[in-house]
C-alpha positions in Angstrom: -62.6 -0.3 168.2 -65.1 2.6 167.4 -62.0 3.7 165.0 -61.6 1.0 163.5 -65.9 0.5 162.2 -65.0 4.0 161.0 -62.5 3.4 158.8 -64.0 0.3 157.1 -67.4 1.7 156.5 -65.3 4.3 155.2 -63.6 2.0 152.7 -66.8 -0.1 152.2 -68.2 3.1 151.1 -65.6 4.0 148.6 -65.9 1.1 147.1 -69.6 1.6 146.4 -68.7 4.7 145.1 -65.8 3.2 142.9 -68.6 0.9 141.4 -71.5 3.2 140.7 -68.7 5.5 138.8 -67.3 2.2 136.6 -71.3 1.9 135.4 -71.3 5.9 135.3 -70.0 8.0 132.1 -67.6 10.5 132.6 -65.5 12.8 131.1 -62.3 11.7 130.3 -60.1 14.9 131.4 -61.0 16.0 135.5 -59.6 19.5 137.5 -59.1 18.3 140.8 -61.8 19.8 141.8 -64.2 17.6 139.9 -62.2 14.8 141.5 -62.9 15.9 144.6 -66.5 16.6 143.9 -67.0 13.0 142.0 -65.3 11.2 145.3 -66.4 13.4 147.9 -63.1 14.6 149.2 -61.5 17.7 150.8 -58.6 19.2 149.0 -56.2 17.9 151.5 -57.3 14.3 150.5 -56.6 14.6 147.3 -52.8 16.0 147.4 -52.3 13.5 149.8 -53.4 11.2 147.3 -51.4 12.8 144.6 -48.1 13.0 147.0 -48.2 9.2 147.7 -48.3 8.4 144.2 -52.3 7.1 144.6 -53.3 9.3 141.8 -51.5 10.4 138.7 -51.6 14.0 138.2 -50.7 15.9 135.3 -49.8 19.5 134.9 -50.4 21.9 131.8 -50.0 25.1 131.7 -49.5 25.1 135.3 -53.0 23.5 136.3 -53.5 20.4 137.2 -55.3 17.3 135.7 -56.7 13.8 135.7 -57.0 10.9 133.8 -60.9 9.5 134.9 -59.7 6.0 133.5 -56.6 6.4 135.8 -58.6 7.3 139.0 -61.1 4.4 138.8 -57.6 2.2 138.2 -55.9 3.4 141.3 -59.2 3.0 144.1 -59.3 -0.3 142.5 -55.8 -1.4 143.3 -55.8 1.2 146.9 -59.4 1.0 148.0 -58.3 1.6 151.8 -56.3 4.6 150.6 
């Protein structure tokens, strides 16, 4: 049970996050670094996000990038994610 108030303060709590960074302007281009910085996630998060096809990242040059727009789009449709 104690698991389960975890998880959806958790989620209520992204989605606070998700809705104070809509009204927020960013920069369009993110390392994942500053994705993990701007949602307040390990590293591990965010490959796992990345491997399940959450978020879309792109490589150049052999580092890796974000879309901002395409982050705010996917915690919209997977905000338990």
């Amino acid at each position: 049970m104690a698991e389960t108030t975890n998880v959806l303060q958790a989620v209520s709590e992204l989605r606070e996050l998700v809705l104070e960074l809509k009204q927020t302007p960013q920069k369009e281009i993110l390392t994942p670094e500053e994705v993990m910085e701007l949602f307040q996630i390990s590293r591990s998060t965010f490959d796992t996000w990345r491997d399940r096809g959450i978020i879309k990242v792109y490589s150049l040059r052999r580092r890796l990038y974000c879309k901002y727009s395409e982050l705010i789009q996917a915690l919209d449709q997977n905000p338990a994610q």
